[in-house]
C-alpha positions as CSV (number, residue, x, y, z in Angstrom):
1,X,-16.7,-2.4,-0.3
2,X,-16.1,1.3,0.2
3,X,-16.9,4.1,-2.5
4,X,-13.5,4.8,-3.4
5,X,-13.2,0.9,-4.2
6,X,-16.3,1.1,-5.7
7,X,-15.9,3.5,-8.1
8,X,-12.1,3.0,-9.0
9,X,-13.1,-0.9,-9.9
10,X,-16.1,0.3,-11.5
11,X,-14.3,3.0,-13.7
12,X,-11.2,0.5,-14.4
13,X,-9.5,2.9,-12.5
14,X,-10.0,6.0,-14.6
15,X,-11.6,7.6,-11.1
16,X,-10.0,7.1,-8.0
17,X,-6.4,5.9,-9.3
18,X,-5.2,9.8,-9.0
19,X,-6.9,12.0,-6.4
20,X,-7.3,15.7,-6.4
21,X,-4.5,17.3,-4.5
22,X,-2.3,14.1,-3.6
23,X,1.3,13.9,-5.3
24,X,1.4,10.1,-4.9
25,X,-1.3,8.0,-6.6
26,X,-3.3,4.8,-5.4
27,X,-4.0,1.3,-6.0
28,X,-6.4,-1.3,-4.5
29,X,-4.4,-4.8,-2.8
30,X,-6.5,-7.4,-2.4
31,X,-5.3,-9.6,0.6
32,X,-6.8,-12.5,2.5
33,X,-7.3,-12.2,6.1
34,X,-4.5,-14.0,8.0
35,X,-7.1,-15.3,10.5
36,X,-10.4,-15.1,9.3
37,X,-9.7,-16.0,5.7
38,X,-11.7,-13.2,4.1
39,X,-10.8,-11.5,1.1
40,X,-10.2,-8.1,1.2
41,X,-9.6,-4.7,-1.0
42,X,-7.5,-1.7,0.4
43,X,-6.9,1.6,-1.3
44,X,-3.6,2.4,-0.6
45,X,-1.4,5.3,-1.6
46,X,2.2,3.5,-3.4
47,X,5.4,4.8,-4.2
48,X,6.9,3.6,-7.8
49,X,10.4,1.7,-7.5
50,X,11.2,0.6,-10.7
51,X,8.6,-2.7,-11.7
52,X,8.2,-2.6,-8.2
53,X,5.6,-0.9,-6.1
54,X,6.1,-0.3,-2.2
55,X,2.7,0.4,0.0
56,X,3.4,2.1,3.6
57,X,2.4,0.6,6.8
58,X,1.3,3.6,8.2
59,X,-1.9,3.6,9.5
60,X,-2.0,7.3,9.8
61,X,0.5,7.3,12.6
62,X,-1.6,4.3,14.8
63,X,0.6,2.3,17.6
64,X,-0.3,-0.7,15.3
65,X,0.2,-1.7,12.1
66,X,-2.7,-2.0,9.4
67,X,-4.4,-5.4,9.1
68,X,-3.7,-5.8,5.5
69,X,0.0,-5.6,6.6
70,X,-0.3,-9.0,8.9
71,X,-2.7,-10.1,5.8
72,X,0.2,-9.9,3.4
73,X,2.8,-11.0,6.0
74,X,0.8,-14.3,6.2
75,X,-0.3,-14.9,2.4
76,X,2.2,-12.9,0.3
77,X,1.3,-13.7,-3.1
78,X,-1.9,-11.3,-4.2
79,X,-2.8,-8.9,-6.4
80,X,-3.6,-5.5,-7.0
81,X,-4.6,-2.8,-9.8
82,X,-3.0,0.3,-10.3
83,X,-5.2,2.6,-12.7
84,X,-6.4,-0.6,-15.0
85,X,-3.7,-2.4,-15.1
86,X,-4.4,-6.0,-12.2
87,X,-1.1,-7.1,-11.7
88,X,-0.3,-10.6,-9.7
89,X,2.4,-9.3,-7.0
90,X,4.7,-11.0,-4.1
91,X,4.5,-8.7,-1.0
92,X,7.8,-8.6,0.9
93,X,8.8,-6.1,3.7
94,X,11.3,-4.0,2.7
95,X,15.2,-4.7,3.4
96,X,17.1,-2.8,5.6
97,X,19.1,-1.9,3.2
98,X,16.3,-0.4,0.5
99,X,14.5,0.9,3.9
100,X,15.8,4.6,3.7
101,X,15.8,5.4,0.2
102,X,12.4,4.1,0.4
103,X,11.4,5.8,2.9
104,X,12.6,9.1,1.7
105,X,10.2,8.2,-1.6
106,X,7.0,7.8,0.5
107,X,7.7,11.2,2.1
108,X,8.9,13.3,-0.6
109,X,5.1,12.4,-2.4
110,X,3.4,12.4,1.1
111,X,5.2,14.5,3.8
112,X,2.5,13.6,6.9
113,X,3.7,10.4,6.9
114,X,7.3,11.9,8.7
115,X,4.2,12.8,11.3
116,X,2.8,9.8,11.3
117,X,6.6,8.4,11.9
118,X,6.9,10.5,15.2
119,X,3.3,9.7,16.3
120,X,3.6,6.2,16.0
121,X,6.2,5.2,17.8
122,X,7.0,2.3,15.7
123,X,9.2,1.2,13.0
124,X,6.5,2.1,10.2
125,X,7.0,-0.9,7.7
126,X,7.3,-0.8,3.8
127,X,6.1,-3.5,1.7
128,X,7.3,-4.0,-1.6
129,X,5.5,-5.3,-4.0
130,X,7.6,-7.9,-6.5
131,X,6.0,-9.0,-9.8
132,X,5.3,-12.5,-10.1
């Protein structure tokens, strides 16, 4: 488990959850690996959509998207904790029709990932993140 992980389960979110000179905020998805099985904890930046959360795909602009993407593509149903709050979630890709105002979310509380968008060369995809 990384230090940011660490310390923002450790904490119950109180460190880590905001971070010093990000607009957006994070929170830690647990996934299973779609292969191997494993359980797994990301940090991820999210964007707030009403009782809905939506994590980017980014991977900082990488030809491929991140592993926990394929992770939640193949076992949807997870969890994650936003400050100290776990929450059970359904992970969903985003619809084409929710894509741009989505979209325009992520950037407006993280403007590299419009650099990212160019870099990659892909269709960078957003997951929402239903309650269930």
């Amino acid at each position: 488990m990384g230090a940011h992980t660490f310390l923002y389960r450790r904490t119950g979110g109180r460190l880590g959850h905001k971070i010093p000179g990000l607009r957006g905020r994070m929170l830690l998805l647990d996934h299973v690996g779609a292969k191997s099985g494993v359980h797994r904890t990301s940090p991820l930046q999210y964007v707030e959509d009403g009782k809905d959360v939506v994590v980017i795909a980014s991977k900082g602009g990488y030809e491929k998207n991140p592993a926990w993407y394929y992770n939640l593509m193949a076992n949807p149903d997870t969890t994650v904790q936003i400050g100290s709050e776990h929450r059970a979630v359904h992970a969903r890709e985003a619809r084409p029709e929710e894509r741009d105002r989505l979209w325009d979310k992520a950037v407006a509380i993280y403007r590299p990932y419009e650099d990212y968008k160019a870099r990659a060369g892909r269709k960078i995809p957003l997951v929402v993140l239903e309650p269930r």
